[in-house]
N, C-alpha and C positions, 0 to 999 in steps of 0.2 A: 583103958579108954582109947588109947590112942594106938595106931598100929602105923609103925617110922619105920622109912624104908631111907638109908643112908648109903652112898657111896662114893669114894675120895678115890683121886689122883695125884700124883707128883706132876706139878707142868711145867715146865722150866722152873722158876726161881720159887716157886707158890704153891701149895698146897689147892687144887681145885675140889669144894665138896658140893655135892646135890643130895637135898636130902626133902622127902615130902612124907604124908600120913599126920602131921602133927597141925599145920595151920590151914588154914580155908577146906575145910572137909567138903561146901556144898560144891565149890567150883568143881569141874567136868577133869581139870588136870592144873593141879598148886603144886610149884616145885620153886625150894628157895637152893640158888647157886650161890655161893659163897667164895671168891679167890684173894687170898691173905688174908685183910679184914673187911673185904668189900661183899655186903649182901646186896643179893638182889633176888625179890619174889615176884613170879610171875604166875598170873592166874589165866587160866581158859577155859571160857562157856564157849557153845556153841547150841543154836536152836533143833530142838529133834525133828523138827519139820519145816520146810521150804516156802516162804510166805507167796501167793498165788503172784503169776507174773512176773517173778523174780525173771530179769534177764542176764543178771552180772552175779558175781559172787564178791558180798556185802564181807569184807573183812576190814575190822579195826582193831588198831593194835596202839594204844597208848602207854608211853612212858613217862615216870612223875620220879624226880628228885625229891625228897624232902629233905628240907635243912635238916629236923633230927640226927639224920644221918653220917650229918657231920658236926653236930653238937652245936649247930647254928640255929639260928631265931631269925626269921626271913625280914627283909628289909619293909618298906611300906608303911601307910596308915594302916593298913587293918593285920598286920602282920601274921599272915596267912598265905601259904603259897595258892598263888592266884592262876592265871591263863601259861599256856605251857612256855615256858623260855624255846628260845630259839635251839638250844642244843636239844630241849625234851625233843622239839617236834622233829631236829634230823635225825637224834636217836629210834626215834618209832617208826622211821621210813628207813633207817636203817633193816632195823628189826621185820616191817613188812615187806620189804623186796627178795628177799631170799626163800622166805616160807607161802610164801602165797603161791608160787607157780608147782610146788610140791602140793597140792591138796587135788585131789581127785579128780580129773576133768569133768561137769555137770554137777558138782557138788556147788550149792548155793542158800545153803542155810545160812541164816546169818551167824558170825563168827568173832566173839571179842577176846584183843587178848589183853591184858593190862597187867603192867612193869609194873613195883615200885621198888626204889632204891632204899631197904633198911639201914646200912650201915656203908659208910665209906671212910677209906682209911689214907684217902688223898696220895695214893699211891698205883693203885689198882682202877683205870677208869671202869665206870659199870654199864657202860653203854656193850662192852664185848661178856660182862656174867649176865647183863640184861637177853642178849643172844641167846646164850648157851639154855638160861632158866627158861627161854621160851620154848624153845626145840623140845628139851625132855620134857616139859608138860604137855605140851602138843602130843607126844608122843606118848605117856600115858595115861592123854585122855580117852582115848577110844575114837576120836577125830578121826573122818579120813585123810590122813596124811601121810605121803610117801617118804619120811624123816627118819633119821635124824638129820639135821644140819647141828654147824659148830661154825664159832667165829674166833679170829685172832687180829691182833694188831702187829704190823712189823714194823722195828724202825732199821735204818741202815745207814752205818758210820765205819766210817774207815776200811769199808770195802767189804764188811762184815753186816750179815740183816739178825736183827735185835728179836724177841720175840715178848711179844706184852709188854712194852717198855714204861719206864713210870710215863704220870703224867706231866709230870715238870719238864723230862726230856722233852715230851712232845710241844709243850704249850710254846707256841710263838716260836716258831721254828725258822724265823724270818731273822732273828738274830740268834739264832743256836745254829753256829758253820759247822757244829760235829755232827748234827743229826739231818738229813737231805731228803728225810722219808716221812709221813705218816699214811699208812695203806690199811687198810680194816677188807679182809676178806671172807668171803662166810661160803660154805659148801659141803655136801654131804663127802661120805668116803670115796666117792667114784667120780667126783667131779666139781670144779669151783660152780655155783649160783653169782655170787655179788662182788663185785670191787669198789670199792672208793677209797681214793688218797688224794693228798696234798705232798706234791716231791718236788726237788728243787735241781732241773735238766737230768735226771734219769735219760740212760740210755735204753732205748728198747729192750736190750738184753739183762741189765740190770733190772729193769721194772717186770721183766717172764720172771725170771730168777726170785725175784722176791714172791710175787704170787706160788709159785710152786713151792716155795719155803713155809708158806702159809698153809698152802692144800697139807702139807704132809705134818706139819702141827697141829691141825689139826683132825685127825684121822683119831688119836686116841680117844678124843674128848667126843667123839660120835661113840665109839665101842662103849665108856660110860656111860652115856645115855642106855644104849641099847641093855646095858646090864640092868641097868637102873630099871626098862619096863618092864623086862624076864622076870622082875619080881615083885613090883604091883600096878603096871599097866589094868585098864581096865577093860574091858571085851569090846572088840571093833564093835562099833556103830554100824547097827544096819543099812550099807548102803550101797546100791548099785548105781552105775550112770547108764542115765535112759537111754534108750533105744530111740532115736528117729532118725534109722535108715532109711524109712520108707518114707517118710519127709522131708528128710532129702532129696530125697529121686527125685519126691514130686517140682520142688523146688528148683533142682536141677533144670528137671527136662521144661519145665514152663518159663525158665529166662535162662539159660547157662551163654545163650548167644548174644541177647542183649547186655549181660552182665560184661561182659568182654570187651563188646564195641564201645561199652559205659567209659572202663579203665584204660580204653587203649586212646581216652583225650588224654589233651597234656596239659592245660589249664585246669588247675586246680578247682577252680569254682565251678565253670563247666562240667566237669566229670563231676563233681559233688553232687550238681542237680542230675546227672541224666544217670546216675547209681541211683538216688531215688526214684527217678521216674520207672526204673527196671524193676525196683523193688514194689513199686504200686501193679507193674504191668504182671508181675511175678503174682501178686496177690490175686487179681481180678481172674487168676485160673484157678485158683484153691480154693476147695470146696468150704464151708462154714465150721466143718468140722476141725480142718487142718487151720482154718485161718486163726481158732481159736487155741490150738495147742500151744501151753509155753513154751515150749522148744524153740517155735517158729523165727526168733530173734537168733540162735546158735546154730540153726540150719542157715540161715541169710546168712552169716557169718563165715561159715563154713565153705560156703559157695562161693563168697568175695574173698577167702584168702588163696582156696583152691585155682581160683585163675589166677592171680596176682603172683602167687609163689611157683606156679608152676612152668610157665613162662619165663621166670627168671632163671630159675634151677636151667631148665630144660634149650633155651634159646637165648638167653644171655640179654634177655628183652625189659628195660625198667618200664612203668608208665607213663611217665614222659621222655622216653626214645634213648638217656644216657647211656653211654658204656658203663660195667659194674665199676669201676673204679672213676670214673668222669662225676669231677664238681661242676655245680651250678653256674653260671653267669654271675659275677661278681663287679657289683659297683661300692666304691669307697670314696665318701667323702666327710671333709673335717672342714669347723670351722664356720659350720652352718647357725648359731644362734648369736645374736653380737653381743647380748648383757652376759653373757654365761661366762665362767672361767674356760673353760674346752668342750668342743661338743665333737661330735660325730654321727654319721649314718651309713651303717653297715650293712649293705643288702646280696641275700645271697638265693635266687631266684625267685622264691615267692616267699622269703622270710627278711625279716628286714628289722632292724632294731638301732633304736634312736636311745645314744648312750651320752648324758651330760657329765662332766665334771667338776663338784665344786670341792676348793681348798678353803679350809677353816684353821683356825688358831686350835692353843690345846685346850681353850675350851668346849670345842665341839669335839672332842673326843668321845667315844661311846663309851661307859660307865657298865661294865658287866660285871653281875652280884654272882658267882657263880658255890657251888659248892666247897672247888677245892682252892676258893678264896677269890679278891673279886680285884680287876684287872680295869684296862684300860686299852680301846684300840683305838689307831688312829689313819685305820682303813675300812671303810662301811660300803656295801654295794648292794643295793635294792631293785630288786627286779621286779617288773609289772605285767602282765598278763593280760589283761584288759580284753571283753570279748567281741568288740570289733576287727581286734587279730585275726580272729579267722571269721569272719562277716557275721557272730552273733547278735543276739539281742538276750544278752543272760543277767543275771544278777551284778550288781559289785558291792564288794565288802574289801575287810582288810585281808591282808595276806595269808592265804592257806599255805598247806605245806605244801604242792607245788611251785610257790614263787619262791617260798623262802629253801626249801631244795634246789632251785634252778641256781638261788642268788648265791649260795653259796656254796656250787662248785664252781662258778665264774669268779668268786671269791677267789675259792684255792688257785684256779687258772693262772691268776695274775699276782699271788703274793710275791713269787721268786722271783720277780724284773722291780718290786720297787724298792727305790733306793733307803738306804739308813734313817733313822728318823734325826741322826745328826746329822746329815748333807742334806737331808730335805725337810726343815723342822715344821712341816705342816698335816693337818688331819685330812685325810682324802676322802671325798664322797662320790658316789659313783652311781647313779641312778639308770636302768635298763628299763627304756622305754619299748615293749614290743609292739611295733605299727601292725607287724603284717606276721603270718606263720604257719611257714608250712615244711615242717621237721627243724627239730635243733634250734630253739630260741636261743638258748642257754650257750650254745658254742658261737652265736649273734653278738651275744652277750659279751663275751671273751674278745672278740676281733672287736668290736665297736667300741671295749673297755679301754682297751689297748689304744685304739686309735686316740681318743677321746682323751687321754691322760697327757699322750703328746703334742697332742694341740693345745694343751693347758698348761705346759712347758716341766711334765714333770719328767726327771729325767733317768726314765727308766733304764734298764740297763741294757732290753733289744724289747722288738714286738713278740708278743703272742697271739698263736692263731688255734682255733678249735675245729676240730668236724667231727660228725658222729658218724659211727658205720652201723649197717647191720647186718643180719644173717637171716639164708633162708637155709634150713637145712630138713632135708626129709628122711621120710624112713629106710632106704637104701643107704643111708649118710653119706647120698650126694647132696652139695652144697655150692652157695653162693656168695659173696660177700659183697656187700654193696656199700661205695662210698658216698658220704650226705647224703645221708638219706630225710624220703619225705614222712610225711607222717602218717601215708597209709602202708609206705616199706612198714614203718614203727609199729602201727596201732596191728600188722599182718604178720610181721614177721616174728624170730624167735630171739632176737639179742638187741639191745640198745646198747651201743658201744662208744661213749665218749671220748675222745684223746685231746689232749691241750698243752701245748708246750711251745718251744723257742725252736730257731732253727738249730740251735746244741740239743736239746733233750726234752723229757717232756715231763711237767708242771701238775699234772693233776690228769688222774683215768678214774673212770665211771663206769662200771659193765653191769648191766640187768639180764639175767640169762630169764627165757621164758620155757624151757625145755630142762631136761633132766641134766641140764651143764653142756659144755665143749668141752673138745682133746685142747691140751698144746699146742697140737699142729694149728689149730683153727685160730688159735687167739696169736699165734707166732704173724699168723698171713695176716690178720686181721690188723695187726700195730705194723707191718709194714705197710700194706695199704694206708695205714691212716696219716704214717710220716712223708708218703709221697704227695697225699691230699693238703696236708699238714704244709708243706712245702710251698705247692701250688699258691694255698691261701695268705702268706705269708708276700710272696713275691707280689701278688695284686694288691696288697694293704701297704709295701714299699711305696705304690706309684701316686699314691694318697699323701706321701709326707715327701715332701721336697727339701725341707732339711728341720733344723731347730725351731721352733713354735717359739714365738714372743710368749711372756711372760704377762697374760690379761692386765689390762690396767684395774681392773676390777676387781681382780683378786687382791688379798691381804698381802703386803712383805713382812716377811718375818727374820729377821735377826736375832742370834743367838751370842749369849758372850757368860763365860765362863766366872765364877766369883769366888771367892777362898769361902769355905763353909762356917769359917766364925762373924764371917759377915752380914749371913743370909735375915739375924736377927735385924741389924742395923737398914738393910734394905725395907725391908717388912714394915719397923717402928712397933711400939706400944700399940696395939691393940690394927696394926694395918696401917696405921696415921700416915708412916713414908708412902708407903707403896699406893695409896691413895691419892695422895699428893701429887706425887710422879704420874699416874695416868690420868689427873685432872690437867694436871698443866700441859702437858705434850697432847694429849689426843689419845695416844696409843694404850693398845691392851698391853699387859706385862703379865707373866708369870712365872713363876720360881718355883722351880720342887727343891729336895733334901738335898742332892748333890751340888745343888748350886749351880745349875743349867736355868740361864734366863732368857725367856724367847720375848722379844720386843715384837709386834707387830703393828701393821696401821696400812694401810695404803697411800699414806703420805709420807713420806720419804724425813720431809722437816722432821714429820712427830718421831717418828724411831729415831733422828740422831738426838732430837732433844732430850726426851727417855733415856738413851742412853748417854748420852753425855750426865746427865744424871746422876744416874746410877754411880756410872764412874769416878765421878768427884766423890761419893757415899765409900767407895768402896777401897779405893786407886791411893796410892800415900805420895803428896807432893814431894817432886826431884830436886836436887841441889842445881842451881844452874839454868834452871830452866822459866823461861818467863810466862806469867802469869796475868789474865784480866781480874782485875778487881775490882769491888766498891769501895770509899770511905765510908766505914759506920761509925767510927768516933775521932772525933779532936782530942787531943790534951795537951798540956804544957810544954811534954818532950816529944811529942809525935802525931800519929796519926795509924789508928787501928784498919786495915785494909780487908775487907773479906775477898779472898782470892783462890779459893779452893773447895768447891759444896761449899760447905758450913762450919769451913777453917779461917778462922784471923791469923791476920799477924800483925809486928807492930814495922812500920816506917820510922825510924828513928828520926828527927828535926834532921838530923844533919847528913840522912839519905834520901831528903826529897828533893833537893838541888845542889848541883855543885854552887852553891854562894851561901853566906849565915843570913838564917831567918832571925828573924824577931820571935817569931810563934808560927807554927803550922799554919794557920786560920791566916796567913799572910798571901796563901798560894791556891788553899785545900778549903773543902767544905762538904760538907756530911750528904753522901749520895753521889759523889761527882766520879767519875768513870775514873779510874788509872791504869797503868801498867807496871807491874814491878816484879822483878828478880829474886827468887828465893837464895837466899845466900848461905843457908844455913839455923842450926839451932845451937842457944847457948847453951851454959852449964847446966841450965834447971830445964831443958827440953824448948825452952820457946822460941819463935820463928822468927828470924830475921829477915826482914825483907827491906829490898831499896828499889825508887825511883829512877836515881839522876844517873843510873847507869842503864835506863833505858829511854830511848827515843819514844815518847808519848804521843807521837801522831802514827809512827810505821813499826812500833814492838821491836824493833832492834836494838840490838844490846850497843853501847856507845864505848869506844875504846876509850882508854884512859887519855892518849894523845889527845882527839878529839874533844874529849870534857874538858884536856885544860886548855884548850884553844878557843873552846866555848866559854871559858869562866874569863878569859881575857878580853 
C-alpha cells in the first residue's frame, strides 16, 4: 500500500533520518525529518496554474508546534493551540527566507508550505529538522526549485564552534558565559542563502569563522536530500519563465530616460512620485495589448533595478549622491517624553524611530508556555510599523511577522549590554516606535533601544549601534557594496545584510541573500564595511549622552535582599496572610521566588524601607547587646512584656526598668507606651531577657553603669 523512501545520516552527535511515501500521499512533496527524537513533517502544495495578474510570487510557509509533541496539553481556556506563538512565526520566516529566492525566476503560482512539529525530545530544537523537512520536500515535489538547501545551528565556547547544540545550551544565553553564540545558517552546497544569530561581541573574524563552519556542516545534509529525490522525486513541473523581451524593449525605449531622472532625486517622497509619474508616462506609449500583458509589473521592475544597480556597479553613484560606504545624516536625541521612564529619537536620514523605555517589577515579566517548558523574561521590545512611516494610508492590525521579525532581531541586538537581573532587579520594556522609514527601521530600532535604556538609567555595559548593507552584484561578478542602505538599494538589490554590535564586537548578524549566495570574499568586505559604519554610528549616539541618566522618578525602585530558605514559609504565612499584610501596610509590591531572592519595590522610598524592615524583623534573629524599640503589650506583677523584635516578646523584669525598687510595674509603664530596651540575653529555657534602666529612653543610648549609679543618687 504504501511505497517509503528512507534515508539516514550520522550528523554530529544525532542520527539525522528523512523519510516520506507513508504520510500525506495527496500533498505535491511530505517528508518527515527526524534528528534524535525530534520530528518534524513538512508538507508542500503548490498550484499547477498561475492566478491571472499575479505580480509577486504568493509563497507561505507556516510552522505549528504542537504540545503533543512533547506530551504537553497546551495552556488556555479552550486548550487548544491557538494563533502562532512568537517562535512559530520567526521559525516560518526563518524557513521562508532562504527558499523563496531559490524558485525559478517568473514562477508565481501560489505556493504553501506547512511544518508541523510531531515529536520533540527537548533536546534537538526543530525549527533547524523543520528546514531540512522543507528543502527535501520541496525538492521532491516536482516544484520549480533550484534546491537542495540544509540548515544548522552553531554555538561557540571556549574558542571552539559547537554544531546543533542542545537547547538548554542555547536558552537565555544572557546568563550562560560559556556559550557567546546562537547563529542558525541555511545554504545550498555552493553557497551560504540566510544568517541569523544572537552573539555576545564576536569579532569579525570569529563570526566569518563560524558561518563557514556552518556552510561545511552542512554540505552533507544537501547530498541526502539529493539522494533522497534520485529515488522518488516526482517529474518537474511543466515550467518555463516567460518571455517578455520584447516588453521590455518596449518598456525601455518608451521611459528608460525619464526613469533615470526619476531616481537621480534624492528625496524620498519626491522621486516616489516622479517613479510613478514615469511609470504612467511609460504606459500612455504602450499599446492595449502590452498594457494588458501580466508581465507588465516585472518588465517595470526590471527597468527600475536596471538603472538603480547599474549606476552603482558601474559609477560608484547611490540615489541620493552617498559614497558606497558614507552613512546617512544622523540626529540623536534623549530625554524627549517627561512621564516616560527613558525615551529617545533616533534619526538616521529619512528613517527615524521613537524608542520608549519602561521598567516594571517581576511582575511584568513575560510568561512563555513554550515547548521545551515555559520560562520567564524580563527583557520585551515591540516594534511598530505603522503606515504613515512611509506616507501610507494602509490597514492596521496586530503585529505581522514583519514587526515581530524586526523586533526581535533588535531584541538579539541589545541582549549582550544588559546588565544581570541581580545588579538590575527590574523587567525592561522597550517599545520601537517607527515615525518615518526609509531602509533599516530595525537597526533604528537598536540605536534608539540603546539610547533610550540609558536615558532610563539602565546601566548597560556600553552602546549599541546597527546598520544594514547591501549588495549589488551582476553577472560579470562585478560588484558593489553599499553601506545604510535605503529601501529601494533593498527592495533592487540582491543582499540585505544587517550587523549590530558594540564597539568590541558584534551582537547579532542578519544576511538575506536574494541571488544563488556570495563568496567569502564578499561577506569578508561586507562586515568590515559595516564595523566602520558601525563605528561612525556609535560615535554620533556618544554625543547624545553626556554622562549618567538620573534614575526617573517615575519609575519603580526596586530592592532586593536575600532570605535563608527555611524562611520563605514564615515570610509568605498561612495561606499568603504575611506577605499580604506587608504589602498592605507599606505600599510596596514584594515577591519572593524558591531561592529566597526578595525584590521590594514602590516608588516611594518610605514603602521599601518599611517592607523591608519588615521582612527583616520576620526573618533576622535578635543580637545580644544590641538595643531595640519596643511596645508594652502586657503588665504583670514581676514585669512588663515588651514587643521589640517583628513579633518577638520579651519580658523586662521589675527590677530592669529602673535603677530604683518599684512597687509594681504599672508604677512607671502602661500597655501601648513606647520604650527602649537592651537585649541582654536568654535564660536557661531560651527566653529573652531584656532591660530598660540601661538605656537612655529619650536618645537609645546605652547608660554606663557609673552614670546609673550617679543617676540613682
Amino acid at each position: 500500500m504504501f511505497k517509503e523512501t528512507k534515508k539516514s545520516m550520522q550528523w554530529g552527535e544525532e542520527t539525522l533520518t528523512l523519510e516520506t511515501g507513508k504520510i500525506a500521499r495527496q500533498a505535491d512533496g511530505s517528508v518527515i525529518a527526524t534528528l534524535g527524537e525530534t520530528s518534524v513533517m513538512a508538507n508542500v502544495t503548490f498550484a499547477k496554474e498561475q492566478k491571472p495578474g499575479m505580480d509577486f510570487f504568493p509563497l507561505t510557509v507556516h510552522y505549528q508546534e504542537k504540545y503533543y509533541a512533547a506530551g504537553k496539553v497546551p495552556g488556555g481556556f479552550f486548550k487548544r493551540e491557538a494563533r502562532p506563538s512568537e517562535k512559530e512565526t520567526l521559525t516560518a520566516r526563518l524557513i521562508d527566507r532562504p527558499i523563496r529566492p531559490l524558485f525559478v525566476p517568473g514562477f508565481k503560482n501560489e505556493t504553501l508550505v506547512m511544518c508541523t512539529v510531531l515529536s520533540h525530545d527537548l533536546v534537538n530544537d526543530p525549527d533547524i529538522v523543520a528546514m531540512i523537512a522543507t528543502s527535501a520536500a520541496l525538492t521532491i515535489s516536482g516544484a520549480p526549485f533550484r534546491g537542495p538547501i540544509a540548515g544548522c545551528r552553531v554555538g561557540f565556547s571556549d574558542g571552539e564552534y559547537i554544531l546543533n547544540p542542545e537547547i538548554d545550551d542555547m536558552h537565555n544565553l544572557r546568563n550562560n558565559p560559556d556559550q557567546r553564540l546562537d547563529l542558525v545558517v541555511a545554504g545550498t552546497k555552493d553557497a551560504v542563502m540566510m544568517v541569523e544569530s544572537e552573539a555576545y561581541e564576536l569579532s569579525e573574524e570569529e563570526m566569518l569563522g563560524a558561518v563557514a563552519f556552518a556552510h561545511e556542516q552542512i554540505q552533507p545534509v544537501c547530498d541526502l536530500i539529493i539522494s533522497l529525490a534520485e529515488d522518488c522525486a516526482k517529474e518537474p513541473f511543466n515550467f518555463s519563465p516567460p518571455d517578455y523581451s520584447d516588453l521590455y524593449a518596449a518598456v525601455k525605449a518608451a521611459g528608460e530616460d525619464d526613469m533615470r531622472a526619476a531616481f537621480a532625486i534624492r528625496d524620498k517622497q519626491e522621486r516616489t512620485h516622479a517613479i510613478s509619474a514615469a511609470r504612467e508616462a511609460i504606459k500612455s506609449k504602450l499599446s492595449e495589448e502590452q498594457l494588458e500583458d501580466g508581465n507588465l509589473g516585472s518588465a517595470f521592475k526590471k527597468l527600475e533595478s536596471s538603472v538603480l544597480r547599474g549606476d552603482v556597479v558601474k559609477n560608484g553613484n547611490r540615489i541620493d549622491g552617498r559614497r558606497l560606504d558614507e552613512i546617512r545624516d544622523i540626529v540623536c536625541e534623549t530625554g524627549l517624553l517627561p512621564r516616560t521612564h527613558g525615551s529617545a529619537l533616533f534619526t538616521r536620514g529619512e528613517t527615524q524611530g521613537l524608542v520608549v523605555t519602561t521598567l516594571g517589577t517581576g511582575d511584568d515579566e513575560q510568561f512563555i508556555d513554550a515547548l521545551h517548558g515555559n520560562f520567564k523574561s524580563n527583557f520585551l521590545l515591540h516594534y511598530n510599523f505603522p503606515p504613515y512611516s512611509v506616507g501610507e494610508a494602509g490597514r492596521v492590525g496586530p503585529p505581522g511577522r514583519r514587526e515581530i521579525g524586526h523586533g526581535k532581531l533588535a531584541w538579539r541586538a541589545l541582549q549582550a549590554v544588559l546588565p544581570a537581573a541581580t545588579d538590575f532587579p527590574y523587567t525592561i520594556r522597550l517599545v520601537s516606535e517607527i515615525t518615518e522609514s526609509n531602509g533599516s527601521s530595525s537597526m533604528a530600532s537598536v540605536c534608539g533601544g540603546s539610547l533610550s535604556m540609558m536615558d532610563a538609567g539602565v546601566p548597560l555595559k556600553t552602546s549599541v549601534a546597527g546598520v544594514a548593507m547591501g549588495l549589488v552584484l551582476e553577472d560579470d561578478g562585478s560588484f558593489a557594496i553599499l553601506s545604510d542602505i535605503l529601501g529601494d538599494e533593498d527592495h533592487l538589490g540582491d543582499m540585505d545584510f544587517k550587523v549590530a554590535g558594540t564597539s568590541e564586537g558584534i551582537t547579532s548578524l542578519q544576511m538575506d541573500i536574494k541571488v544563488a549566495g556570495i563568496t567569502p570574499e564578499i561577506m569578508k568586505q561586507a562586515l568590515e564595511q559595516a564595523k566602520a559604519g558601525r563605528m561612525h554610528i556609535l560615535g554620533e549616539m556618544d554625543k547624545a549622552l553626556s554622562g549618567a541618566a538620573d534614575f526617573s522618578i517615575h519609575a519603580p525602585r526596586i530592592e532586593t535582599m536575600q532570605v535563608p530558605t527555611d524562611k520563605i514559609r514564615e515570610v509568605i504565612g498561612s495561606g499568603g496572610k504575611v506577605i499580604r499584610e506587608i504589602v498592605e501596610v507599606s505600599g510596596a509590591k514584594v515577591d519572593i521566588n524558591d531561592e529566597g531572592i526578595i525584590k521590594i519595590a514602590s516608588p516611594n522610598a518610605d514603602s521599601i524601607k518599611k517592607a523591608y524592615d519588615m521582612i527583616y524583623s520576620i526573618v533576622a534573629e535578635p543580637e545580644v547587646g544590641q538595643v531595640y524599640d519596643g511596645k508594652v503589650v502586657k503588665i504583670v506583677d514581676f514585669g512588663a512584656f515588651v514587643n521589640f523584635f517583628g513579633k518577638r516578646d520579651g519580658l523586662v523584669h521589675v527590677s530592669q526598668i529602673e535603677n530604683r525598687r518599684l512597687n509594681h510595674p504599672s508604677d512607671v509603664l502602661k500597655e501601648g507606651q513606647d520604650v527602649k530596651v537592651k537585649l541582654l540575653g536568654f535564660d536557661d529555657r531560651g527566653k529573652v531577657r531584656l532591660s530598660m534602666k540601661v538605656v537612655d529612653q529619650e536618645t537609645g543610648a546605652e547608660v554606663t553603669p557609673e552614670k546609673a549609679e550617679k543617676d540613682d543618687e
